[in-house]
C-alpha positions in Angstrom: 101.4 -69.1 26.2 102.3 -71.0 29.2 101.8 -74.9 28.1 99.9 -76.5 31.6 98.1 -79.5 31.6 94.9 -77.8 33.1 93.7 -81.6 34.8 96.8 -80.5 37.2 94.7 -77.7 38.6 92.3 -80.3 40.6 89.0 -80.9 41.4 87.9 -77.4 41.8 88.3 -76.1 38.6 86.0 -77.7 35.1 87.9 -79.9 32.9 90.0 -78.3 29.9 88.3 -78.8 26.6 90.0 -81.3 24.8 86.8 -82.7 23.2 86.6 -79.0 21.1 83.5 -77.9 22.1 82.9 -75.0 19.4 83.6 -72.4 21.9 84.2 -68.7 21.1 87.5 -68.2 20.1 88.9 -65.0 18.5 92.9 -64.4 18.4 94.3 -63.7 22.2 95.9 -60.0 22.2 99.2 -61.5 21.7 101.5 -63.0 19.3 99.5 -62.3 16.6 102.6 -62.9 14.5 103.1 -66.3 14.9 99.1 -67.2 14.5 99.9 -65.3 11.3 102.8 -67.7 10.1 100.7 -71.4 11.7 97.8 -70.0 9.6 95.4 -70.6 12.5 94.9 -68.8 16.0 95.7 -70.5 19.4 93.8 -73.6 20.3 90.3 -73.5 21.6 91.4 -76.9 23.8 93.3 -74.1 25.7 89.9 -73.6 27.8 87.8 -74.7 30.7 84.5 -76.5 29.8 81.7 -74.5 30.5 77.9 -74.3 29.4 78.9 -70.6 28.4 80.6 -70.6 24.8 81.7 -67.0 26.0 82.8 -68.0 29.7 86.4 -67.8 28.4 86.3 -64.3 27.4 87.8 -62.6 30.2 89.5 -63.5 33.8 86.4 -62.2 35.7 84.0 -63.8 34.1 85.3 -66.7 33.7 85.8 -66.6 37.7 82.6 -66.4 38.3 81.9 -69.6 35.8 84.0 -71.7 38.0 82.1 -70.2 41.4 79.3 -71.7 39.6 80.9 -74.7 39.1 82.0 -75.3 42.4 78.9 -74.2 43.9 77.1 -76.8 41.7 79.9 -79.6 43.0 79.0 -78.7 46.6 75.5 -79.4 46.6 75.9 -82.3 44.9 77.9 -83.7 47.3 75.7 -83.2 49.8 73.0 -84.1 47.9 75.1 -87.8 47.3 75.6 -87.9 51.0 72.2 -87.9 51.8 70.4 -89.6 49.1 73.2 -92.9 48.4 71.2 -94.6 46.3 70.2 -91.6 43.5 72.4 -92.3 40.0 74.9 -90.0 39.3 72.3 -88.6 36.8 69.4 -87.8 38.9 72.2 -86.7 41.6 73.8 -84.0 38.6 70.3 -82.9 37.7 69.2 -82.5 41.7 72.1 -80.3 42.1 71.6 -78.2 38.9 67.8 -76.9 40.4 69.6 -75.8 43.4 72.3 -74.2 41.2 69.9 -72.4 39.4 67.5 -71.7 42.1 70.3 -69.8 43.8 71.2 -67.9 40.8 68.2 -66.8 40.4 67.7 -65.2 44.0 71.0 -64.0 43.7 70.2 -62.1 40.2 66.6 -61.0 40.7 66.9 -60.2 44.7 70.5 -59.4 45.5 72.4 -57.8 42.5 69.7 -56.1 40.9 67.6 -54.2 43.5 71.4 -52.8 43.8 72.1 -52.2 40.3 68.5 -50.3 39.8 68.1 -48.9 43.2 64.9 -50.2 43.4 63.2 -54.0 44.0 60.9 -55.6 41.7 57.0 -56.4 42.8 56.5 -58.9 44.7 56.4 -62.2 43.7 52.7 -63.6 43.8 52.8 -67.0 41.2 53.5 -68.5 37.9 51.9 -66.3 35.1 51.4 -68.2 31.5 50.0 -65.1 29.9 53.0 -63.4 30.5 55.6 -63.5 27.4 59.0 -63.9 28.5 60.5 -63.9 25.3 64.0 -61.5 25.7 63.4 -58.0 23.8 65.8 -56.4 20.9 65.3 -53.3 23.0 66.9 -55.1 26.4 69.1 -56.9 24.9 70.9 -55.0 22.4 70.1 -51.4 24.2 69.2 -51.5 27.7 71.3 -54.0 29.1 74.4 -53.1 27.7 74.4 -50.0 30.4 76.4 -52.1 32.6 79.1 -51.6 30.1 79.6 -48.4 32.3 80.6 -50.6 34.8 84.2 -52.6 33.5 87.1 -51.3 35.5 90.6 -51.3 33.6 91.5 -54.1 35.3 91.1 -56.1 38.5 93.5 -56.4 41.6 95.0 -60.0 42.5 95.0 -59.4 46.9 95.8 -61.8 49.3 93.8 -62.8 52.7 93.2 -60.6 55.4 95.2 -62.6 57.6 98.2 -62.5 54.8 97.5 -58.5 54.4 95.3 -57.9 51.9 97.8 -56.8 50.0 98.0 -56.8 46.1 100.1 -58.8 44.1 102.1 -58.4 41.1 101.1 -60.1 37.9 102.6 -60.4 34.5 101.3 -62.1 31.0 103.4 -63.4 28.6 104.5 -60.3 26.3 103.8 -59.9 22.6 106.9 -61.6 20.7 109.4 -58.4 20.1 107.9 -56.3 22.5 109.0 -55.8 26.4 106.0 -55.8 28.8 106.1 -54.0 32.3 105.6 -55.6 35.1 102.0 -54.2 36.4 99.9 -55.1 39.9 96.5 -56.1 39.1 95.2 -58.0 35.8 94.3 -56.0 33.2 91.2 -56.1 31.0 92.2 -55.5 27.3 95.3 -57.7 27.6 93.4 -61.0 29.1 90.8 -61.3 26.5 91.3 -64.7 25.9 93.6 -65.6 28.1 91.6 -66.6 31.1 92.9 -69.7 32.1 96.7 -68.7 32.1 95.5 -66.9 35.4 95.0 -70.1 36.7 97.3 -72.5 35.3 100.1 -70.8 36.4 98.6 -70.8 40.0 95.7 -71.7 41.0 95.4 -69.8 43.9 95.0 -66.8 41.6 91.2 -68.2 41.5 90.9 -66.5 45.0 92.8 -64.0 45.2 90.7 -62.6 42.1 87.6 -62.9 43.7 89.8 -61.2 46.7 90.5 -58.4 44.4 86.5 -58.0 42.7 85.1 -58.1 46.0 87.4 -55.3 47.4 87.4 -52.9 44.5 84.8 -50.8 43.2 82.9 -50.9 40.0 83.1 -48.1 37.2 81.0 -45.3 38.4 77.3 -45.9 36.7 77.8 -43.0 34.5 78.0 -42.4 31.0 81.9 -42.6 30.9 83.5 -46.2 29.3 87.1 -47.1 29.8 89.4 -47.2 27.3 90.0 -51.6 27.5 86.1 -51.2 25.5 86.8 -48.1 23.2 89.0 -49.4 20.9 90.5 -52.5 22.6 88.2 -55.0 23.1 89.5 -58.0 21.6 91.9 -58.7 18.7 95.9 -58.7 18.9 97.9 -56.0 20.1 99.8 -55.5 17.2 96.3 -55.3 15.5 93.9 -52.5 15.2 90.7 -53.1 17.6 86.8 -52.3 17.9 85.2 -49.9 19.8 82.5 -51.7 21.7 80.6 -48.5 22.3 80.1 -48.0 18.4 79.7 -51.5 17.7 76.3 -50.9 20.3 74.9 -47.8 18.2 75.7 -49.8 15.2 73.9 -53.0 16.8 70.8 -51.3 17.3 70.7 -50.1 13.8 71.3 -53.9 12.7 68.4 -55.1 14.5 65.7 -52.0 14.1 65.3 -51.1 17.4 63.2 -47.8 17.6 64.7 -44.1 17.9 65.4 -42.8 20.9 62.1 -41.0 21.4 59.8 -43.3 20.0 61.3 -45.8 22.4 60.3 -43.2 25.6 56.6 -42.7 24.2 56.8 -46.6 23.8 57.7 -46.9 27.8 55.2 -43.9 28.7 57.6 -41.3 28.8 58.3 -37.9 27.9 58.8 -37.3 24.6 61.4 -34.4 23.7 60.7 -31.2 21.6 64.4 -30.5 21.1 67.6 -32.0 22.0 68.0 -28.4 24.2 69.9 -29.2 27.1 67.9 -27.6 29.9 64.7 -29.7 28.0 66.5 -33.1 28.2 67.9 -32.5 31.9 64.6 -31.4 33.1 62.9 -34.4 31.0 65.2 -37.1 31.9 66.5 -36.1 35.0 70.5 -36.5 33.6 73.7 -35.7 35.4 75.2 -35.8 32.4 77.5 -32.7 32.0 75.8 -30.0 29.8 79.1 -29.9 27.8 78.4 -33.2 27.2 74.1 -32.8 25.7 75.5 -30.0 23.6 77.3 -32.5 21.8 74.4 -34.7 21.7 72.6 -31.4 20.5 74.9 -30.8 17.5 75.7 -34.5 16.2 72.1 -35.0 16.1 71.3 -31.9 14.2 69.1 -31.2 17.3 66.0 -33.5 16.5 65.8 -36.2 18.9 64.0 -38.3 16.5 67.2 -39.1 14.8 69.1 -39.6 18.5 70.5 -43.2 18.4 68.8 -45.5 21.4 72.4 -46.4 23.1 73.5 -43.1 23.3 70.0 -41.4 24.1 69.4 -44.1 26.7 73.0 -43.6 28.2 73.3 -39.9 28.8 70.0 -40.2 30.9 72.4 -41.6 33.3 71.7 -40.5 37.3 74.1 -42.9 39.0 72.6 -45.9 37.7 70.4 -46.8 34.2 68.2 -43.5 33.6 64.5 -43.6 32.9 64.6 -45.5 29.7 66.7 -47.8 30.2 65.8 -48.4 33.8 61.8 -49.2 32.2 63.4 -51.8 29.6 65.3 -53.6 32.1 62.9 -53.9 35.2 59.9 -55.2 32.4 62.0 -57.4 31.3 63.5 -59.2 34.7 59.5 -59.1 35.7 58.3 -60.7 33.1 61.1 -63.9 32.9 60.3 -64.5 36.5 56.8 -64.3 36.3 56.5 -66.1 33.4 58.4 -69.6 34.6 57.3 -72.2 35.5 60.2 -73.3 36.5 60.7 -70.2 39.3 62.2 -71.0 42.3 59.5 -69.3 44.2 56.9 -71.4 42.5 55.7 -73.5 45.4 53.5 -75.5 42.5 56.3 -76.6 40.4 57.2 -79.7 42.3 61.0 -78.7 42.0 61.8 -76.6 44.5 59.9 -78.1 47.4 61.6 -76.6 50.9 62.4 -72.5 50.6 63.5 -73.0 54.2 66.2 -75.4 53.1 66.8 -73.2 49.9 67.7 -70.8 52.3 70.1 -72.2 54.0 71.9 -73.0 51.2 71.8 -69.8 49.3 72.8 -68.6 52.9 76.1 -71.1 52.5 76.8 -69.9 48.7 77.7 -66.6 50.2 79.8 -67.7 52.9 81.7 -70.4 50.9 82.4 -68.3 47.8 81.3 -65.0 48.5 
């Protein structure tokens, strides 16, 4: 592990955790063998501090923490500048509306009329009747479609004006093992090791975004790469989980409905027969029919006993099928409509200028995006 004092990375990245925050921490997918002989694994101080116990997980993710971060850092500058006599408090809070006010119209009206291929209703006001709570069926089925997404890896590129080209990038190797030399930073070997990305140089933080904003996503299919079958998390010299069964066995767990009780739930369909003619025609799938014949078999042909993740995933037509698609855009209506707190909300008295909300959301993508 490289041993950098993360406070030498500057004001643009969140402080290392030396308080040890209880953050997720399972063993890095190297040098098991010596977390083996210390008795422990490696130090959760190792991290950024982020609101996100998780953030860590992975380089991407944890990239898009610290544009977060920054983004929160530039508004409240500006808000400091404008407003000198505000605490530091009421100045941190100010900027942390903002922050979430763009997420939200970044989430809701940028990334997921894209994701869905279609746009939620129109936003009219705040609805208290509405129940916002988060549903088993979203969040243990539905939403995990974007698991279809994860590439293999991401590429580190440089500027336009330096090429664009892609750059070479190596993590420290198991102990007794030789480790090639790859281009790009792959996903089941940085679990964990986030910030190594950056503490060795901090100008990986852009050239990563360089690299997620240039390459393509998984196709929206039902095909998952092999960094989440079988190699999501855990040491390399140790066997792995498959994230794809830990989902069907998740759903189990918490009692979320068969597949078709779930469609007569959401007003669809219901099917006779797991025949694959009847489920194409039903659900509209491009899955391959080589494919729903080995849904057809494993589930003995009733689809009554189809699992929810898999029934929901092979309805797949270049984005979340019918199911799953249902789930997801009921649930995103019904948080927004059921803040208060929306950013849209012209009654909250927190977000009182759209104009100027704008503006700034306008600046978020220019800045960072």
């Amino acid at each position: 592990m490289v041993d950098i004092d993360l406070w030498q990375l500057g004001e643009g990245f969140p402080a290392e955790n030396t308080q040890r925050l209880p953050m997720a921490n399972p063993p890095p997918p190297t040098n098991h063998s010596s977390y083996v002989r210390q008795q422990e694994t490696a130090k959760v101080d190792r991290f950024f501090k982020l609101g996100n116990p998780r953030g860590n997980e992975n380089p991407f993710l944890l990239t898009f923490g610290i544009v977060w971060f920054r983004w929160h850092n530039h508004v409240a500058k500006y808000l400091r500048s404008v407003h000198r006599g505000w605490s530091g408090e009421r100045v941190f809070n100010e900027a942390r509306k903002w922050v979430i006010a763009t997420y939200q119209a970044v989430v809701f009206y940028d990334w997921l009329p894209r994701y869905m291929h279609t746009s939620l209703p129109k936003y009219q006001a705040y609805r208290p009747t509405v129940d916002p709570q988060v549903s088993h069926i979203f969040q243990s089925a539905a939403m995990r479609f974007g698991h279809t997404l994860v590439t293999s890896g991401v590429y580190l590129r440089t500027r336009n004006e330096q090429g664009c080209i892609s750059l070479p990038y190596e993590l420290t190797a198991p102990e007794g093992s030789s480790q090639r030399r790859v281009v790009g930073v792959r996903t089941c070997n940085s679990f964990w090791r986030s910030p190594e990305l950056f503490t060795r140089d901090p100008a990986h933080f852009e050239r990563l975004l360089m690299g997620l904003s240039s390459q393509s996503t998984e196709q929206e299919d039902n095909v998952i790469v092999d960094d989440l079958r079988g190699r999501v998390f855990g040491p390399l010299e140790f066997s792995r989980r498959d994230l794809m069964a830990i989902n069907i066995q998740r759903g189990r767990d918490h009692g979320l409905p068969d597949y078709n009780t779930a469609r007569r739930h959401f007003g669809l369909a219901t099917l006779d027969s797991l025949d694959t003619e009847e489920y194409k025609r039903k659900t509209g799938t491009h899955v391959e029919d080589q494919v729903l014949s080995s849904l057809r078999s494993l589930y003995d042909n009733d689809p009554s006993k189809v699992d929810i993740w898999p029934g929901g995933l092979l309805e797949t037509r270049n984005g979340p099928g019918q199911l799953f698609s249902k789930v997801i855009l009921d649930q995103f209506e019904r948080i927004r409509d059921a803040d208060r707190f929306w950013f849209e909300n012209n009654n909250n008295e927190l977000v009182q200028s759209l104009t100027l909300f704008s503006s700034f959301t306008l600046l978020f993508f220019k800045v960072y995006i």
